[in-house]
C-alpha positions as a Python dict, from the first residue, in 0.01 Angstrom:
ca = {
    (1, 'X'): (0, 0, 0),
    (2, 'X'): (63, 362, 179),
    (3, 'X'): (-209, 566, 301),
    (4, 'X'): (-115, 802, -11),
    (5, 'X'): (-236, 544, -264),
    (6, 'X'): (131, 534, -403),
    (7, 'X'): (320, 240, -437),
    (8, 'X'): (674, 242, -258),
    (9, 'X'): (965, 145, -459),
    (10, 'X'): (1167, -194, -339),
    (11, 'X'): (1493, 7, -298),
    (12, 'X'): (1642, -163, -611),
    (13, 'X'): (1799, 126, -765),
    (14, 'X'): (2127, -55, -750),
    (15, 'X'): (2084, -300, -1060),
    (16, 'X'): (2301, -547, -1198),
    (17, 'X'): (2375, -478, -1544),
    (18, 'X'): (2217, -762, -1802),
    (19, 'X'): (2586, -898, -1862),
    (20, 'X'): (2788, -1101, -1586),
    (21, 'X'): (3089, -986, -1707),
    (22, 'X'): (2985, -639, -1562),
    (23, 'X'): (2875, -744, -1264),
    (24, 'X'): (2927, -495, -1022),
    (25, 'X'): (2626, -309, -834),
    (26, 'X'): (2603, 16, -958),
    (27, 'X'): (2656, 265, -683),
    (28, 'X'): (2663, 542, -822),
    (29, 'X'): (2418, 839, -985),
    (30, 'X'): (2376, 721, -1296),
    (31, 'X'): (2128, 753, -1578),
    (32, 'X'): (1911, 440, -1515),
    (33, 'X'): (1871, 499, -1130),
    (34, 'X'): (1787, 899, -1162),
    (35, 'X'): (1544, 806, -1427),
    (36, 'X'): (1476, 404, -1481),
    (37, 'X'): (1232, 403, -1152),
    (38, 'X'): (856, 401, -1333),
    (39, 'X'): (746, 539, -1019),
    (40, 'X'): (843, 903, -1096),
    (41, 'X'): (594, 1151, -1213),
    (42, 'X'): (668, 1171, -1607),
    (43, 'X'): (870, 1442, -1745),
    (44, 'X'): (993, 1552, -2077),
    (45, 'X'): (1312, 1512, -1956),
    (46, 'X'): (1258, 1169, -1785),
    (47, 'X'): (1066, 1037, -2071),
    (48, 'X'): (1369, 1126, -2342),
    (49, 'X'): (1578, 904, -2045),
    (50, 'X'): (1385, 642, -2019),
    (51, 'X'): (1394, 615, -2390),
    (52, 'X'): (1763, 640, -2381),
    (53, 'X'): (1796, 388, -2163),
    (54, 'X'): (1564, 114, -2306),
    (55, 'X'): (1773, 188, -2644),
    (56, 'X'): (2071, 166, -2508),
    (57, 'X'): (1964, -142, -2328),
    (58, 'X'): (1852, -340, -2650),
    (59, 'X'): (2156, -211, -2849),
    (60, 'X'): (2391, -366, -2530),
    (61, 'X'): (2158, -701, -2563),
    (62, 'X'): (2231, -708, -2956),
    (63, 'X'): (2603, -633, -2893),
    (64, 'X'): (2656, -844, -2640),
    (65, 'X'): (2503, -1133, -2838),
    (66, 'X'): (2732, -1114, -3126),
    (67, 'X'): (2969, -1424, -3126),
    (68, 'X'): (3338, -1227, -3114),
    (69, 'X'): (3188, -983, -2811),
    (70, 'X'): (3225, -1115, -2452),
    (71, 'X'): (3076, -784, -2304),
    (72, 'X'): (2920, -493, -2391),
    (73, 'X'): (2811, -146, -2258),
    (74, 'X'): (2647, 127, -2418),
    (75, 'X'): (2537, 471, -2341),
    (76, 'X'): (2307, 663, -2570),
    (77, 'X'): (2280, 1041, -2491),
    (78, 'X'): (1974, 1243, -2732),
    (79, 'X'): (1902, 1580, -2739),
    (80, 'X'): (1574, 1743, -2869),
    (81, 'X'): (1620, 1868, -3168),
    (82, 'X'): (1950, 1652, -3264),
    (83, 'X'): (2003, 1351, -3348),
    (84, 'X'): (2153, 1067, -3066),
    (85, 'X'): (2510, 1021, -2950),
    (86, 'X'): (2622, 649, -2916),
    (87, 'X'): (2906, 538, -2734),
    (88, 'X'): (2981, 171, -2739),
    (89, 'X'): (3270, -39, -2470),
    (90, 'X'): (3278, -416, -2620),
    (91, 'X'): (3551, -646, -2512),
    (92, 'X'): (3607, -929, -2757),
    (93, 'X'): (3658, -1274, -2651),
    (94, 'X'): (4036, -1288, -2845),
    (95, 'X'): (4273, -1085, -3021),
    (96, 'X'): (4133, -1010, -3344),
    (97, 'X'): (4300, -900, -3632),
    (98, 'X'): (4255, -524, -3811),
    (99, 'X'): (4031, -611, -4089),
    (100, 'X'): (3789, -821, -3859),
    (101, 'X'): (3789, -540, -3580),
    (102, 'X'): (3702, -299, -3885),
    (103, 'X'): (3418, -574, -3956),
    (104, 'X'): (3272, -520, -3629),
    (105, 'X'): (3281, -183, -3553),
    (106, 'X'): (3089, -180, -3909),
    (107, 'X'): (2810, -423, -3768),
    (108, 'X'): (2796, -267, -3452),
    (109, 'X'): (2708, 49, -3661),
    (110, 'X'): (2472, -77, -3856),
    (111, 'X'): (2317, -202, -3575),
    (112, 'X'): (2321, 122, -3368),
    (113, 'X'): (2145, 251, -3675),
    (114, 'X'): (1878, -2, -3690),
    (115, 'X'): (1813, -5, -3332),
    (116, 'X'): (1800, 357, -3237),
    (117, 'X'): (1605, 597, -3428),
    (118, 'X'): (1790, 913, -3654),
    (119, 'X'): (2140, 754, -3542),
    (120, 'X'): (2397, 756, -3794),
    (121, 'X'): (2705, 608, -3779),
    (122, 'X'): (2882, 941, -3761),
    (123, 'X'): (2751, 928, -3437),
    (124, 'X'): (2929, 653, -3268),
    (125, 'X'): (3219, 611, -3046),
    (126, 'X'): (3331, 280, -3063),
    (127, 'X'): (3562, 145, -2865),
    (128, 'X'): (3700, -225, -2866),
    (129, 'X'): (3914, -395, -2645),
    (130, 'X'): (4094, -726, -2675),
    (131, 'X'): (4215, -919, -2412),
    (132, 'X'): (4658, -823, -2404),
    (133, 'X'): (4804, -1169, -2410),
    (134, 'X'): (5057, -1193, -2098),
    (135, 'X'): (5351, -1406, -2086),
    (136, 'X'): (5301, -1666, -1794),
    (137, 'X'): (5637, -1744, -1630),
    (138, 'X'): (5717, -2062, -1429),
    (139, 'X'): (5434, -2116, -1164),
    (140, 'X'): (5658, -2063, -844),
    (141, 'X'): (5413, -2303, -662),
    (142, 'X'): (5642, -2606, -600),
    (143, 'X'): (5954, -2414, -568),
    (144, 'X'): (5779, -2238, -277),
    (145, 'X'): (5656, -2571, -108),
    (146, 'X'): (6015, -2732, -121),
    (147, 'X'): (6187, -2422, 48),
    (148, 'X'): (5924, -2411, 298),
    (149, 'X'): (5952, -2832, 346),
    (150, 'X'): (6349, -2769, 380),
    (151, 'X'): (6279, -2491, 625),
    (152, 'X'): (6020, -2678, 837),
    (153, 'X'): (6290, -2923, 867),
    (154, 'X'): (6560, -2723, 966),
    (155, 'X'): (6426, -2561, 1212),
    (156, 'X'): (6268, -2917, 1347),
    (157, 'X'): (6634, -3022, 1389),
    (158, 'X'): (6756, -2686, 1547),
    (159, 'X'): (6503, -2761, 1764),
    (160, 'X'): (6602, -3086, 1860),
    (161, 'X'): (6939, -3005, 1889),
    (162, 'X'): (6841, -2687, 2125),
    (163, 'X'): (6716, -2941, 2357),
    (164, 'X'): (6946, -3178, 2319),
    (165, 'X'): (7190, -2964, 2438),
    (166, 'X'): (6959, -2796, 2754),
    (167, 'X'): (6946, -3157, 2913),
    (168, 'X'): (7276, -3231, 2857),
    (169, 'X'): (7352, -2912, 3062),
    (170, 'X'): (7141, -3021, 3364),
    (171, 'X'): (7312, -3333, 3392),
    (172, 'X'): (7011, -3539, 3303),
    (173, 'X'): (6978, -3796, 3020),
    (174, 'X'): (6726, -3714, 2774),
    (175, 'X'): (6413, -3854, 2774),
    (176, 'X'): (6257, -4074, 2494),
}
């Protein structure tokens, strides 16, 4: 412990987010390393961010555990007197269909609503994305190796020819 009495922070303002699919270190300013460290002297300000973040952090949890989401992120911004914008980034695990996308942005409302207090759904930004199914073309992978396998071997009897043709030059029979 410091002379002051204060605790120093680890350093770990660079957190990986509770999903592996995002995980990248965060290295930027963001909302949870201005405000996440429970070191800082409390604020009005800091407290309202802290409460973002924890809601924002259970509501990614919930998301994130629902069986058609791979990953999730959400970012909940509040003001005093108004109620809290939502904005939710899921990526589903297949292509869904209309009506089932229109199912889950519906749950993922209703449990934006439940989680955070005086949300309403016409607070939400929802965005979801399904993976883009891409056309896989021939793997080029034994192609490649037989053009490099008849290249190695041309060149091995260029070679041999090359020198072939230097003893013969010298007058000298080729060694064996």
């Amino acid at each position: 412990m410091p002379a002051s009495g204060c605790s120093i922070s680890d350093g770990s303002s660079h957190e990986i987010s509770a999903r592996e699919g995002f995980g990248r270190q965060r290295s930027r300013a963001d909302k949870r390393s201005l405000f996440g460290d429970p070191t800082l002297v409390p604020t009005r300000e800091g407290e309202r961010m802290r409460r973002e973040i924890a809601y924002a952090g259970e509501l990614e949890a919930t998301i994130a555990a629902l069986p058609s989401v791979a990953q999730a992120r959400v970012n909940v911004r509040s003001a005093a007197d108004n109620a809290p914008h939502i904005t939710v980034v899921a990526h589903t695990h297949h292509r869904l269909d209309a009506s089932t996308l229109a199912k889950l942005k519906g749950t993922i409302n209703g449990l934006g609503v439940s989680i955070v207090p005086r949300a309403t759904p016409q607070n939400f930004v929802i965005a979801l994305a399904t993976p883009v199914l891409v056309p896989h073309g021939p793997r080029l992978a034994w192609p490649l190796a037989l053009a490099l396998l008849g290249l190695g071997v041309s060149l091995g009897v260029a070679a041999e020819r090359i020198r072939g043709r230097s003893w013969a030059n010298l007058g000298m029979p080729r060694p064996k």
